[in-house]
N, C-alpha and C positions, 0 to 999 in steps of 0.2 A: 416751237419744238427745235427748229435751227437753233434757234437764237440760244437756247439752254443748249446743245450739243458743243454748239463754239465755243461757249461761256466753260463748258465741262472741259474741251482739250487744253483751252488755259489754262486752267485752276490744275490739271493731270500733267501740262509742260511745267510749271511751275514747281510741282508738288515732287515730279522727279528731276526736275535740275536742283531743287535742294538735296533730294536724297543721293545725290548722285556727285555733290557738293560735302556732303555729310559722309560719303564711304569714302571720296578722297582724305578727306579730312584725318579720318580715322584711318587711310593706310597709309598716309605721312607717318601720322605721332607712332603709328605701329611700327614702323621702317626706322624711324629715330630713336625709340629703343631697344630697336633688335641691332643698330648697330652702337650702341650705347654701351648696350652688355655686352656686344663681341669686342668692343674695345678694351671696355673692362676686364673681360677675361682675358681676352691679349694680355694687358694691364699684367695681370694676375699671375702670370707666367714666369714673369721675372720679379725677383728680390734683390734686395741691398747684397753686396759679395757679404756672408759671414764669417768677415777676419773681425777679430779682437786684439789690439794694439798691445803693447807693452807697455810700462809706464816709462816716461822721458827720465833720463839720465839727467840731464840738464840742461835749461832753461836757454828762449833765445834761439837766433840763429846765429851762425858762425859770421864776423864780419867782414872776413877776405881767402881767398882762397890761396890755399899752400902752395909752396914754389913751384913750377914743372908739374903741374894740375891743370885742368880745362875743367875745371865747374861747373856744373846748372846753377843757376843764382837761388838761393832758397826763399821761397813765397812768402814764409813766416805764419802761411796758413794753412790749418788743415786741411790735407788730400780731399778729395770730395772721393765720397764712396760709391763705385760704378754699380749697373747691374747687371744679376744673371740671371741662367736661369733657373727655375726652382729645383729646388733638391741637390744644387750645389753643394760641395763639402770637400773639406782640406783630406784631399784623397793621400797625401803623403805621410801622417799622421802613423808611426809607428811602422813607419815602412823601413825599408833595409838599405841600410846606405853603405855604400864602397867611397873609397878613393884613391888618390893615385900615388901615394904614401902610406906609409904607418904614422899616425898620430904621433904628434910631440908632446902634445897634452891633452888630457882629457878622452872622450870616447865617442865611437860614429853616431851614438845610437841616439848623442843628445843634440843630432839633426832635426831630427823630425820625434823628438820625443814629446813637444804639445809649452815647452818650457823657451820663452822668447826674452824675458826680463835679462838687463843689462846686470848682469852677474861674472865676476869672471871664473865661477864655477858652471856656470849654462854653456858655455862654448866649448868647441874642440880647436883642437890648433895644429894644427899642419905646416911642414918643415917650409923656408926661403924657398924664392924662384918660383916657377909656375907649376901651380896646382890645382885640382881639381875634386869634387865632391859629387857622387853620383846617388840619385834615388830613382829603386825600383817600386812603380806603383802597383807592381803586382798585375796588372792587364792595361789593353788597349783601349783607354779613357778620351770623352772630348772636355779639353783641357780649358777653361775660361779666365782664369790669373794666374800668376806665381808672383809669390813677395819672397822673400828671401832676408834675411839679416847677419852679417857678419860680427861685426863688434859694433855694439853702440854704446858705450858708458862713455866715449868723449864724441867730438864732431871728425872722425878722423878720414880719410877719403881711399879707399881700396881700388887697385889698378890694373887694365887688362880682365877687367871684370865682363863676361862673355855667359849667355845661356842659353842651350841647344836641347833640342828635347829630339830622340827619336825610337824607333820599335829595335834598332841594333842595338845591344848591349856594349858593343864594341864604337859604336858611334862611326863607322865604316861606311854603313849604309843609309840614305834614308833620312838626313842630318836636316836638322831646321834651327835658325837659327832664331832667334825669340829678341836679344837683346846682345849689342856688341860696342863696349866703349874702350877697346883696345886700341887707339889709333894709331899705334906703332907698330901694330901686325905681332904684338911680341908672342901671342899664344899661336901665330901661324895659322890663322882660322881667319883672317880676310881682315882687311882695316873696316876698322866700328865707325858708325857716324853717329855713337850714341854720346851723351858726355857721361860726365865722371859726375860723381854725384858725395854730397856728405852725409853720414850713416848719423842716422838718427831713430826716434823709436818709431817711428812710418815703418823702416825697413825700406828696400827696394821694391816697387810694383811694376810687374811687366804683363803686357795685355796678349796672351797667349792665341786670342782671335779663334780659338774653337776648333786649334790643330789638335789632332788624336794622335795619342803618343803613350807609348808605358814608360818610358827612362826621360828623367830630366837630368843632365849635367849643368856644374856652377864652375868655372876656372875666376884664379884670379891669381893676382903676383904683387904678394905684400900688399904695403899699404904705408900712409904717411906717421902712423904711430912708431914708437921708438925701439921697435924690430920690426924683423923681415917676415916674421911669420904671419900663416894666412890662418885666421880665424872667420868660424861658422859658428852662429846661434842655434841659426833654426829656417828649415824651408816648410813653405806651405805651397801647394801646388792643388789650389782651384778647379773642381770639373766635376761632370757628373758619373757616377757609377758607372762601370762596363754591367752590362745586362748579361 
């Protein structure tokens, strides 16, 4: 009767170090997809930025850069597309833009009118010297890109190009600056350590890092094309809806 009793706490130590083998088992692979899926969902949270490019003016990169320029050297490759987060949308899209002139040509409104193709009926054009383009997005947004496009129908490189986003209309209070490749201080808003860059159908991409802001301002002072005047395509300013 011993002899069956020990025989039995064997076979019952055995029987539950398996099962007890068996419910670890199952709350690993449990634990590995529960954080499988919260990855996933993480995952899930963020999408590709949706900007839509314009089609290239022409072909190639530029193969030197123009006199009294500081360049970024151009990759010859496509930008890779960052992410955001979901529900992201070009909150500037029909919005109201000011600036710090009356137009030479053309009109504000084909800022942010959804229209980026290298046309020289898509732009507006604003008088020599330093000027500036202001868009109100209507409320206090957390902001994820801003591209911006000047002129692209040749490789030509715009200068003193500065952008500041903040809740003063007046830009007085409260100033952030987002991107600065002025480095001769000419727009008086601090030397840029950004470079100068050649306009192409990319546009400029600047990473807004998820600052909240209604007003984005764009300065710039000419450019290497054969006037003085400063020309806008088109702004897109990335971020999710004010609730």
């Amino acid at each position: 009767m011993t002899r069956i009793l020990r025989g039995s706490g064997r076979c019952f130590q055995r029987l539950m170090s398996s099962t007890v083998c068996a419910i670890a088992m199952i709350g690993v692979a449990g634990f590995t997809a529960v954080s499988a899926q919260a990855q996933e969902t993480k995952g899930g949270d963020m999408v590709p930025l949706p900007v839509k490019l314009p089609k290239a003016a022409f072909t190639g990169t530029p193969s030197s850069a123009p006199v009294g320029t500081n360049v970024e050297k151009p990759t010859g490759k496509p930008r890779p597309i960052p992410m955001v987060p979901k529900g992201t949308v070009n909150l500037a899209l029909h919005k109201k833009v000011t600036s710090s002139s009356t137009p030479f040509g053309g009109s504000l409104d084909l800022v942010t009118d959804g229209d980026k193709e290298a046309r020289d009926d898509a732009y507006v054009e604003l008088k020599p010297r330093l000027q500036w383009v202001q868009v109100d997005l209507g409320a206090v947004s957390p902001l994820s890109y801003i591209l911006f496009w000047h002129s692209h129908t040749e490789p030509v490189v715009y200068h003193a190009v500065v952008v500041q986003v903040s809740n003063d209309p007046k830009f007085i209070e409260g100033v952030t600056t987002l991107f600065n490749n002025d480095q001769e201080n000419i727009a008086m808003l601090g030397i840029g350590k950004d470079k100068e860059y050649f306009e192409t159908s990319e546009g400029k991409q600047v990473d807004a890092k998820g600052v909240k802001a209604r007003y984005v301002r764009f300065y710039s002072k000419g450019s290497t094309f054969h006037d003085p005047l400063n020309r806008y395509t088109e702004v897109e300013v990335y971020g999710l809806p004010a609730k």
